[in-house]
PDB file with SEQRES, HELIX, SHEET and CRYST1 records, atoms N, CA, C and O in Angstrom:
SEQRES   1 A   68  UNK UNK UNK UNK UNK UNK UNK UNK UNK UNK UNK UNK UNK          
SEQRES   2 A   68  UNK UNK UNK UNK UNK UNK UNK UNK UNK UNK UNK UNK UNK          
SEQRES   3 A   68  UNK UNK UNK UNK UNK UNK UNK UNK UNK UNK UNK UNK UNK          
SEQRES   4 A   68  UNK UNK UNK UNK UNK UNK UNK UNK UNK UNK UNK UNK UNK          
SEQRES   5 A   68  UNK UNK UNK UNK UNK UNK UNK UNK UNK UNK UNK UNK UNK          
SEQRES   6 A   68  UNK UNK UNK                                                  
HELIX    1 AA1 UNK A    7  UNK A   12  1                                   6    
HELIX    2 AA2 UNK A   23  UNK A   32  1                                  10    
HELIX    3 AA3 UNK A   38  UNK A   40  5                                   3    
HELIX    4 AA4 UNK A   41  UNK A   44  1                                   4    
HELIX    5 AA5 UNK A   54  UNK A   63  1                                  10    
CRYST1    1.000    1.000    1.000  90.00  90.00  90.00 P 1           1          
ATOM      1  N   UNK A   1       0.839  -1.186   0.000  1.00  0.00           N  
ATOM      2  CA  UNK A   1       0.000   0.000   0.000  1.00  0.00           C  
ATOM      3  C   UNK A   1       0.883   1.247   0.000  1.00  0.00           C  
ATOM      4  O   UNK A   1       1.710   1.193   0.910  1.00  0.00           O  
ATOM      5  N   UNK A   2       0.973   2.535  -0.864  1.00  0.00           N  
ATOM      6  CA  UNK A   2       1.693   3.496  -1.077  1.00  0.00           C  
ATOM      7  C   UNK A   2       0.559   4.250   0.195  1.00  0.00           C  
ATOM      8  O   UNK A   2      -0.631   4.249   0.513  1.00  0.00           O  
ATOM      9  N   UNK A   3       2.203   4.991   0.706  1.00  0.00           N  
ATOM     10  CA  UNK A   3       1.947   5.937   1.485  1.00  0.00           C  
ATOM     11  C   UNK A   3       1.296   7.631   1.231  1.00  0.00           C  
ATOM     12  O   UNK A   3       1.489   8.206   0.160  1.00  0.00           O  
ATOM     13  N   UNK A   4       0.854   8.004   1.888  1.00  0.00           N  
ATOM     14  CA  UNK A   4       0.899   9.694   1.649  1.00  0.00           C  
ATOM     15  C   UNK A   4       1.614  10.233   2.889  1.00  0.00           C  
ATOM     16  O   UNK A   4       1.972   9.699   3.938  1.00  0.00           O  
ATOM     17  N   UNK A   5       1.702  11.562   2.373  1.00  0.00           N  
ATOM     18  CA  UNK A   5       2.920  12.096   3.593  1.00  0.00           C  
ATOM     19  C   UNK A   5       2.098  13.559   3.486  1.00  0.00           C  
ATOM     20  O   UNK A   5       1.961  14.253   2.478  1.00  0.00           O  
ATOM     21  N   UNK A   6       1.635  13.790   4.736  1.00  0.00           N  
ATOM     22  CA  UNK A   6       1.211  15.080   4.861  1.00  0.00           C  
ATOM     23  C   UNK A   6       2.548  16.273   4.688  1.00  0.00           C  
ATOM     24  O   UNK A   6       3.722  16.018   4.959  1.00  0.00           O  
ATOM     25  N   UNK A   7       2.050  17.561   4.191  1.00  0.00           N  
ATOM     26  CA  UNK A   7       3.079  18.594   4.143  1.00  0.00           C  
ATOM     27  C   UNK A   7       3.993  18.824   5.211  1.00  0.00           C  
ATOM     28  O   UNK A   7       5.193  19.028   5.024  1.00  0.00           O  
ATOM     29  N   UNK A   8       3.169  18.779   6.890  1.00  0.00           N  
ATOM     30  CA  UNK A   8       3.790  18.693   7.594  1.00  0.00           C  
ATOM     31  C   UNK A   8       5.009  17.934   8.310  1.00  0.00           C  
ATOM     32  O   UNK A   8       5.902  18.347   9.050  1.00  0.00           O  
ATOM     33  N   UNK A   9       4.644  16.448   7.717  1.00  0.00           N  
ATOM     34  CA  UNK A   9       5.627  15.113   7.352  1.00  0.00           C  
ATOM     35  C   UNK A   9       6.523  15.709   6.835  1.00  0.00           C  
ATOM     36  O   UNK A   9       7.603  15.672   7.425  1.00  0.00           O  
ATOM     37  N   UNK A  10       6.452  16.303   5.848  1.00  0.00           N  
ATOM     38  CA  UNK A  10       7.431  16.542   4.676  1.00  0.00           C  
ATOM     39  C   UNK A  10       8.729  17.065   5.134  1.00  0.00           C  
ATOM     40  O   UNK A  10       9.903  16.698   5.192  1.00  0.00           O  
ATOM     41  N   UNK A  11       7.578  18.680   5.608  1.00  0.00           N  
ATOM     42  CA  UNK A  11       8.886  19.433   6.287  1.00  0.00           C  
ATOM     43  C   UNK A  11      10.050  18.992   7.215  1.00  0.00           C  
ATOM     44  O   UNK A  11      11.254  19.245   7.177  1.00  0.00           O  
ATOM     45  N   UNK A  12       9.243  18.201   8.116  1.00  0.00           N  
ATOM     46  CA  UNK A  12       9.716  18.053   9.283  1.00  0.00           C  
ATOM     47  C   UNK A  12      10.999  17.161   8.781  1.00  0.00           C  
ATOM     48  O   UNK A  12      12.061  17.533   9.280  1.00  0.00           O  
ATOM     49  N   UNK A  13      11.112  15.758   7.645  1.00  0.00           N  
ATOM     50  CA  UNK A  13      12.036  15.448   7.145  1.00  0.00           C  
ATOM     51  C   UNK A  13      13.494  16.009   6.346  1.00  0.00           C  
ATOM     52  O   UNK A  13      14.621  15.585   6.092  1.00  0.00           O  
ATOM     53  N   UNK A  14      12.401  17.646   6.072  1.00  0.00           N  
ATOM     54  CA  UNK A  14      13.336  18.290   5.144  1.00  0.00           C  
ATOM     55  C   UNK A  14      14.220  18.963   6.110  1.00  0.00           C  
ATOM     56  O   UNK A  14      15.281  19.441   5.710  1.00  0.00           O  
ATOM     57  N   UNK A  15      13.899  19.035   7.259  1.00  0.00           N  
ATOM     58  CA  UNK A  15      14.755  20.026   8.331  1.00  0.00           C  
ATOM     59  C   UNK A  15      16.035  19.715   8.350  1.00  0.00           C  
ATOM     60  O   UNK A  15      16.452  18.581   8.113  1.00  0.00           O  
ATOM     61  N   UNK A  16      16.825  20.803   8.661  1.00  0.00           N  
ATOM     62  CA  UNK A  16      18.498  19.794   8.766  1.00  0.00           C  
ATOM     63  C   UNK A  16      19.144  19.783   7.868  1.00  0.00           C  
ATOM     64  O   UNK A  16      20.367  19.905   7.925  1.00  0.00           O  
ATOM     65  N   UNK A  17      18.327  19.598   6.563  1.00  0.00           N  
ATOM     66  CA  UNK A  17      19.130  19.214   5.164  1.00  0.00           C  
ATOM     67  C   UNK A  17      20.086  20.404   4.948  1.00  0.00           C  
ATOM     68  O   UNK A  17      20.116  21.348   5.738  1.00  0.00           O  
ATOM     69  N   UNK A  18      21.057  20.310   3.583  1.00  0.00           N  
ATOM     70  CA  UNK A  18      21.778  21.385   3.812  1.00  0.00           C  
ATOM     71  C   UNK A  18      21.735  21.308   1.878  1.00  0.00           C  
ATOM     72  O   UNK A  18      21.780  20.234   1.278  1.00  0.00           O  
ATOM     73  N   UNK A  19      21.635  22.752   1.137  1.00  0.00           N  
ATOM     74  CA  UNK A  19      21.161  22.592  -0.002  1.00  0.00           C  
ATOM     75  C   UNK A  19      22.207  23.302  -0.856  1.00  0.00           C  
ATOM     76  O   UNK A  19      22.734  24.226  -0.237  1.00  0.00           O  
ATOM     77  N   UNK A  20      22.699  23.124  -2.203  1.00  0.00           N  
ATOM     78  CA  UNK A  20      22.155  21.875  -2.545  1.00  0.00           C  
ATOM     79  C   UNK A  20      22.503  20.349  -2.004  1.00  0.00           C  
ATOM     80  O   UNK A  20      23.492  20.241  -1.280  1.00  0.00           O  
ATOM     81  N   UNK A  21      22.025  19.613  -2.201  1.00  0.00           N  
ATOM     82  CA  UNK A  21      21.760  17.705  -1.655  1.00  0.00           C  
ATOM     83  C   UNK A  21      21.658  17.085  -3.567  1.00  0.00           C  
ATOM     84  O   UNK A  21      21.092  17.304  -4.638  1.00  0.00           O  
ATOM     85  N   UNK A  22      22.705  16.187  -2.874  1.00  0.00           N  
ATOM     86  CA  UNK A  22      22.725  15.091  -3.895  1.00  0.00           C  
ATOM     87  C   UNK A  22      21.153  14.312  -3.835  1.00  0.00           C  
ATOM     88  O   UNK A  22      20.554  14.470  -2.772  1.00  0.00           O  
ATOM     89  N   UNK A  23      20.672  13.740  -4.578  1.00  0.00           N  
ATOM     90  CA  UNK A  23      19.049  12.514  -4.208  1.00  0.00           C  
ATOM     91  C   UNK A  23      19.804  11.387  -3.535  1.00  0.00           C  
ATOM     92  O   UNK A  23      19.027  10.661  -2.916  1.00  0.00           O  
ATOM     93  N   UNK A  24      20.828  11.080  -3.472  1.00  0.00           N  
ATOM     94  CA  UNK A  24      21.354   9.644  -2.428  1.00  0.00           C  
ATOM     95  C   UNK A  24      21.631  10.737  -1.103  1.00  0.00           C  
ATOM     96  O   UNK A  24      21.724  10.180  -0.009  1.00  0.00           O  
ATOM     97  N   UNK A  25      21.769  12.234  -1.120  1.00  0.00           N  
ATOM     98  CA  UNK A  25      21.724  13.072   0.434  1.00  0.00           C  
ATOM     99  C   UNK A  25      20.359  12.750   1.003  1.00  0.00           C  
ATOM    100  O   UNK A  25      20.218  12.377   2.168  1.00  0.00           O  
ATOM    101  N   UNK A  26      19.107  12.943  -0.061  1.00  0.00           N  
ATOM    102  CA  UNK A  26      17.540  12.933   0.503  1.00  0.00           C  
ATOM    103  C   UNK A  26      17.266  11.840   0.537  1.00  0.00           C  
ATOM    104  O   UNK A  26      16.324  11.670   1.311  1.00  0.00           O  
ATOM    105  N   UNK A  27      17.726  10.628  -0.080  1.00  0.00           N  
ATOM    106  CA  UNK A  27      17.226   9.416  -0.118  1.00  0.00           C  
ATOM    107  C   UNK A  27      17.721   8.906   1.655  1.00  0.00           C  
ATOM    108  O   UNK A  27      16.881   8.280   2.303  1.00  0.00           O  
ATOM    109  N   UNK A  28      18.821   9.168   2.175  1.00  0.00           N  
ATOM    110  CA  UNK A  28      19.743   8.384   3.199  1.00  0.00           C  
ATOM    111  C   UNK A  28      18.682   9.444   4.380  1.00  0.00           C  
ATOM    112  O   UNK A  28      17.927   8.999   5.244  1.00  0.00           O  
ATOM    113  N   UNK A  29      18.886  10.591   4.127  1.00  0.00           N  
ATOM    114  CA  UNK A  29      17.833  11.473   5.359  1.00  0.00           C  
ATOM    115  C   UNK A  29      16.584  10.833   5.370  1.00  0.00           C  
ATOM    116  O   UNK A  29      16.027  10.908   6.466  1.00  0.00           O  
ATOM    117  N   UNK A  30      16.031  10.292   4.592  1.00  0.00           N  
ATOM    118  CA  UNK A  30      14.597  10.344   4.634  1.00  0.00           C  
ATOM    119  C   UNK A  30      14.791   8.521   4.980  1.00  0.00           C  
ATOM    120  O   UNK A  30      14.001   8.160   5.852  1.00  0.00           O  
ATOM    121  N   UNK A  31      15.374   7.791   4.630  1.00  0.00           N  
ATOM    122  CA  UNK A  31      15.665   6.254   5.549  1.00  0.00           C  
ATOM    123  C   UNK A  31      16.121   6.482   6.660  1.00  0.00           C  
ATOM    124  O   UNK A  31      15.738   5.800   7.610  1.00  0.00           O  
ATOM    125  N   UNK A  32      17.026   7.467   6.824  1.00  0.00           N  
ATOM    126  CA  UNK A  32      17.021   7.336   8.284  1.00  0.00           C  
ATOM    127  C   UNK A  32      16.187   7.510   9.528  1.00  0.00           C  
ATOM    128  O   UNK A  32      16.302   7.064  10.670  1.00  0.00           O  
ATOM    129  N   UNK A  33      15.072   8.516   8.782  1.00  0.00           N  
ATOM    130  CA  UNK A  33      13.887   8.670   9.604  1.00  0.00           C  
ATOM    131  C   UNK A  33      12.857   7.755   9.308  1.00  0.00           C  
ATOM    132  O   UNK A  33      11.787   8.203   9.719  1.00  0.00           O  
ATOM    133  N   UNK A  34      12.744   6.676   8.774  1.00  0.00           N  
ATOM    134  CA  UNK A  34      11.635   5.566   8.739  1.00  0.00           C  
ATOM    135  C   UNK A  34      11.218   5.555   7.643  1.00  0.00           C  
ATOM    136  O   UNK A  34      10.396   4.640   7.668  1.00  0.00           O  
ATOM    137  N   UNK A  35      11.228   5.957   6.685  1.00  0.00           N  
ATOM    138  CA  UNK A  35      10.608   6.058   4.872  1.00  0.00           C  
ATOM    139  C   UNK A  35      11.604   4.681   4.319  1.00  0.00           C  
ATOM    140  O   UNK A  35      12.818   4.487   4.264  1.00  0.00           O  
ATOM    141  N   UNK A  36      10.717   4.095   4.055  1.00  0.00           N  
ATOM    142  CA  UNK A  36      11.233   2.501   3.195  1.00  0.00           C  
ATOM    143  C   UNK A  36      11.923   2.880   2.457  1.00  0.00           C  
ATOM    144  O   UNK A  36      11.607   4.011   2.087  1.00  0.00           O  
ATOM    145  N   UNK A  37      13.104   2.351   1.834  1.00  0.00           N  
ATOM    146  CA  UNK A  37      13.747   2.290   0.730  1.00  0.00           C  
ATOM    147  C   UNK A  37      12.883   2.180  -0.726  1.00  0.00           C  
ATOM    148  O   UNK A  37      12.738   2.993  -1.639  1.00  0.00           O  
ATOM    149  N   UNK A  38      12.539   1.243  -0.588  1.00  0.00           N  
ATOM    150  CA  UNK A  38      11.641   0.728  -1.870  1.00  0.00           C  
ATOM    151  C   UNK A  38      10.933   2.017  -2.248  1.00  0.00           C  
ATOM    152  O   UNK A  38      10.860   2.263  -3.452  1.00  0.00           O  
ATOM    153  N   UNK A  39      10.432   2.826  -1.432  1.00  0.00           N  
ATOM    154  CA  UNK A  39       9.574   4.225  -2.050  1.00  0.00           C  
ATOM    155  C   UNK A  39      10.511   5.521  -2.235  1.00  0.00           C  
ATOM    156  O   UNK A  39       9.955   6.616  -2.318  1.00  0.00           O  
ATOM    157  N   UNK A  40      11.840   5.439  -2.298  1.00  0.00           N  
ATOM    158  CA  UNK A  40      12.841   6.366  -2.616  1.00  0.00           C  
ATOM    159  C   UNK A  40      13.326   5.880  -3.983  1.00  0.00           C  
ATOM    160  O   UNK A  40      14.410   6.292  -4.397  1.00  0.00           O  
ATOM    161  N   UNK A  41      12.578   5.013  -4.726  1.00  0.00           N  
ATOM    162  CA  UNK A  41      13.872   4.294  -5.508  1.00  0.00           C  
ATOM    163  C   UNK A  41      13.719   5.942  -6.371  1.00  0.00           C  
ATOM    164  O   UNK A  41      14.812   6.122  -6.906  1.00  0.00           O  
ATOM    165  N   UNK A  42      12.916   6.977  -6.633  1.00  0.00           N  
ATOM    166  CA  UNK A  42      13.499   7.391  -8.009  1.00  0.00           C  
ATOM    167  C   UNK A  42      14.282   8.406  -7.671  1.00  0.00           C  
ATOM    168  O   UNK A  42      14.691   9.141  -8.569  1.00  0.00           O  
ATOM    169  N   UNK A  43      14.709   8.692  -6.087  1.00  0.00           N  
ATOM    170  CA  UNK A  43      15.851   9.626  -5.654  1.00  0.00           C  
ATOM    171  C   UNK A  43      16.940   9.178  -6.134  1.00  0.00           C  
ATOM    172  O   UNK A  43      17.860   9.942  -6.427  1.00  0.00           O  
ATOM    173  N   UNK A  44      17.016   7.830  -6.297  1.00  0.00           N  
ATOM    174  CA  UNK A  44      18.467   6.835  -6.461  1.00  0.00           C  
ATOM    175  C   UNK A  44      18.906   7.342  -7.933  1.00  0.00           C  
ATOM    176  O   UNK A  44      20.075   7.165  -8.276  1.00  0.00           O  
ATOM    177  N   UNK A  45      17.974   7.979  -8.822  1.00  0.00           N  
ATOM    178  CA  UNK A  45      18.347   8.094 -10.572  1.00  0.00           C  
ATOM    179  C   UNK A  45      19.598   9.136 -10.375  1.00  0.00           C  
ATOM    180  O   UNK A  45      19.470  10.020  -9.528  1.00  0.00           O  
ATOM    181  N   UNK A  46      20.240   9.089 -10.781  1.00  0.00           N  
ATOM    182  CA  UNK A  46      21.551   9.656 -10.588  1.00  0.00           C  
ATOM    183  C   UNK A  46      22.203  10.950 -11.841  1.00  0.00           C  
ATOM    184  O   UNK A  46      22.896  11.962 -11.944  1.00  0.00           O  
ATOM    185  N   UNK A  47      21.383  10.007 -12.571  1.00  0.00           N  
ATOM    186  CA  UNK A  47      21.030  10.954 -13.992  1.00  0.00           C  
ATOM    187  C   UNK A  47      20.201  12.284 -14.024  1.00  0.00           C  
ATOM    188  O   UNK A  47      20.259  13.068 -14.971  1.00  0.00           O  
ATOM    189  N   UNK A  48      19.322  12.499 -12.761  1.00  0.00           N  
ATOM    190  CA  UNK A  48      18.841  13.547 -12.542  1.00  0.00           C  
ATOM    191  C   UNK A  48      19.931  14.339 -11.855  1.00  0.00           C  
ATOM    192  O   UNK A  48      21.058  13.963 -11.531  1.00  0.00           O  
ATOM    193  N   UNK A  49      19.154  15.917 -11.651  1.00  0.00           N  
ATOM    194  CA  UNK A  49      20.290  16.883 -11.165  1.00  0.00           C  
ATOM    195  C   UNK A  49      20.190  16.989  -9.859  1.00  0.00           C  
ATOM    196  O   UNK A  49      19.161  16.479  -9.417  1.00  0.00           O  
ATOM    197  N   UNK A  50      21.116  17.624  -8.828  1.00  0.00           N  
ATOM    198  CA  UNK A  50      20.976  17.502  -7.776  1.00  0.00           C  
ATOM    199  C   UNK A  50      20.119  18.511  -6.965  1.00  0.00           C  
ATOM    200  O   UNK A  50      20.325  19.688  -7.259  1.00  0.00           O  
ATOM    201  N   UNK A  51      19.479  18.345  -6.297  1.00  0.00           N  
ATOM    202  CA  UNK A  51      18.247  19.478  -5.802  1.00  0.00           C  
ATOM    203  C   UNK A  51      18.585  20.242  -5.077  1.00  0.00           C  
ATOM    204  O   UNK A  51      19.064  19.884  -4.001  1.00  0.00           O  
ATOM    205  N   UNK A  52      18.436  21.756  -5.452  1.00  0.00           N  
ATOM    206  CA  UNK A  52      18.725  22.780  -5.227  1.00  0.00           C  
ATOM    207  C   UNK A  52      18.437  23.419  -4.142  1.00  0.00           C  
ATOM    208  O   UNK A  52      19.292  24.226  -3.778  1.00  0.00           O  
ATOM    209  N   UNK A  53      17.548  23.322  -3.536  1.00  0.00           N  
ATOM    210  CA  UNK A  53      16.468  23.701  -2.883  1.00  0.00           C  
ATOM    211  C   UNK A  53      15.515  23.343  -1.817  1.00  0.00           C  
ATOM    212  O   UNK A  53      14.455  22.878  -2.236  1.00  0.00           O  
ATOM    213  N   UNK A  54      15.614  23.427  -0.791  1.00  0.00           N  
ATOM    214  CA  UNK A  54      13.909  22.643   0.167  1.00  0.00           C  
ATOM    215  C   UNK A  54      12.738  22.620  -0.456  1.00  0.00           C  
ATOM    216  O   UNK A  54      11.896  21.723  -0.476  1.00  0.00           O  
ATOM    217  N   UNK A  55      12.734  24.113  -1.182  1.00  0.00           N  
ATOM    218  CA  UNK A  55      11.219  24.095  -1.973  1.00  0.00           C  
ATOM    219  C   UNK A  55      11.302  23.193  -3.417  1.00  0.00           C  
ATOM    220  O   UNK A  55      10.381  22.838  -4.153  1.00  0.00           O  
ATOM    221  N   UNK A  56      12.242  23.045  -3.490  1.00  0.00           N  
ATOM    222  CA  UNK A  56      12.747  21.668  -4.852  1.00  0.00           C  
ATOM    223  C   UNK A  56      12.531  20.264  -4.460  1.00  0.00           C  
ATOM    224  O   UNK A  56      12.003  19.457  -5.226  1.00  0.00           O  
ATOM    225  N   UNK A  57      13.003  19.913  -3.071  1.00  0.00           N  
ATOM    226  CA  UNK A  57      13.062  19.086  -2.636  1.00  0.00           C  
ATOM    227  C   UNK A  57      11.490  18.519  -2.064  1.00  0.00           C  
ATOM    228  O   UNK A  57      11.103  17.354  -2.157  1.00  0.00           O  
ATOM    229  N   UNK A  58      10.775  19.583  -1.502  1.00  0.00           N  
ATOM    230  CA  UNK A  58       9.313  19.243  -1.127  1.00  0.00           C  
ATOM    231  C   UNK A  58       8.479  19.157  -2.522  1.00  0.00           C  
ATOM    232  O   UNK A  58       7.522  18.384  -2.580  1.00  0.00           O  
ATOM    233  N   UNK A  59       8.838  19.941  -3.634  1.00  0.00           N  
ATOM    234  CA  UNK A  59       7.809  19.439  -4.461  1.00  0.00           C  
ATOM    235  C   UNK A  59       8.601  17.943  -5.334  1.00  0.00           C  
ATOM    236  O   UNK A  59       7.869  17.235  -6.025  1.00  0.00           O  
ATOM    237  N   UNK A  60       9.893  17.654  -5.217  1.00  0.00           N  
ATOM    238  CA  UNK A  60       9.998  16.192  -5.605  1.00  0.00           C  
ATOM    239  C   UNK A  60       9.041  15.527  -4.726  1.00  0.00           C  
ATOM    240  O   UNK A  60       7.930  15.251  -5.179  1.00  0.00           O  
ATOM    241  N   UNK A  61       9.367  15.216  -3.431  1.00  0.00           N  
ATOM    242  CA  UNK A  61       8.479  14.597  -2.113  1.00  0.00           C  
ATOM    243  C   UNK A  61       6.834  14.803  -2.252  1.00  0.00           C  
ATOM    244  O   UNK A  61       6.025  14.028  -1.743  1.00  0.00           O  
ATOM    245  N   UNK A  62       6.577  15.648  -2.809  1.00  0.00           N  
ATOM    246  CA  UNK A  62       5.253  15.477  -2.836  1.00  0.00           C  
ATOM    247  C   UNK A  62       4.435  14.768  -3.963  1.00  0.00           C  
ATOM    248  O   UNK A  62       3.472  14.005  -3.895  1.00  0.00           O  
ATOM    249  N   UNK A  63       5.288  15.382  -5.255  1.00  0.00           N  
ATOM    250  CA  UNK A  63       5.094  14.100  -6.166  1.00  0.00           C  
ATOM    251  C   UNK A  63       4.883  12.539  -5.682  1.00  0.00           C  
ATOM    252  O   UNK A  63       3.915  11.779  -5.706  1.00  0.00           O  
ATOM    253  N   UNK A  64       6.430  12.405  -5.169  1.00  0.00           N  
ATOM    254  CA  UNK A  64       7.134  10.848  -4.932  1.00  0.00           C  
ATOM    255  C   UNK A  64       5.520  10.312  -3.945  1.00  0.00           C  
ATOM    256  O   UNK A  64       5.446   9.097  -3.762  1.00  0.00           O  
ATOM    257  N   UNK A  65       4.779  10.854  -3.582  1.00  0.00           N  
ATOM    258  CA  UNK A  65       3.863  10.704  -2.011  1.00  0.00           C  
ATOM    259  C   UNK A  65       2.562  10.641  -2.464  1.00  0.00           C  
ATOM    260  O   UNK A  65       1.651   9.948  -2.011  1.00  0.00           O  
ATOM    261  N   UNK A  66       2.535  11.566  -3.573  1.00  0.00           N  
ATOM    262  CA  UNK A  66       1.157  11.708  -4.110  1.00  0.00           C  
ATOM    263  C   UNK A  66       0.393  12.493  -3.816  1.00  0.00           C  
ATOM    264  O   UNK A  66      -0.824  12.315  -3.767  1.00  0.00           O  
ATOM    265  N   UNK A  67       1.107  13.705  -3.520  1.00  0.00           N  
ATOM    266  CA  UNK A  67       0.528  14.635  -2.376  1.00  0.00           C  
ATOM    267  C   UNK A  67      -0.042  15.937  -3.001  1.00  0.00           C  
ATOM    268  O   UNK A  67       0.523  16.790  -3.686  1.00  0.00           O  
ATOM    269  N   UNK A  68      -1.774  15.810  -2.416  1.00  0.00           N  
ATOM    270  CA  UNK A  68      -2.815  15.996  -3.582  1.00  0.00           C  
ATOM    271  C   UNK A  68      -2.701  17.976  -2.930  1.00  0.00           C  
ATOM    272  O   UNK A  68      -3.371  18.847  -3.483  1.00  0.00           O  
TER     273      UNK A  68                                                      
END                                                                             
């Protein structure tokens, strides 16, 4: 069953970060706080660029979440 992650979820993961973040920086923050691996896989694409931004980073995460 795919998760949703309220905005407030979001933030609270994004705290701390330091920008820009590689997607294996957001992928390892966001496992370390309890988010499965298996639902990070498309942070892992490496071929994408590295995220610039918190407000870059929350609208990847909200995509990745489904977050309406």
């Amino acid at each position: 069953m795919e998760r949703r992650l309220t905005q407030k979820e979001i933030q609270s993961y994004l705290e701390g970060m330091n920008w820009p973040a590689t997607r294996k920086q957001l992928k390892d923050q966001l496992f370390s706080q309890g988010i499965e691996s298996s639902m990070l896989s498309v942070l892992t694409d490496t071929s994408r660029h590295d995220i610039q931004s918190e407000d870059e980073a929350r609208r990847e995460l909200e995509q990745l979440f489904h977050h309406s």
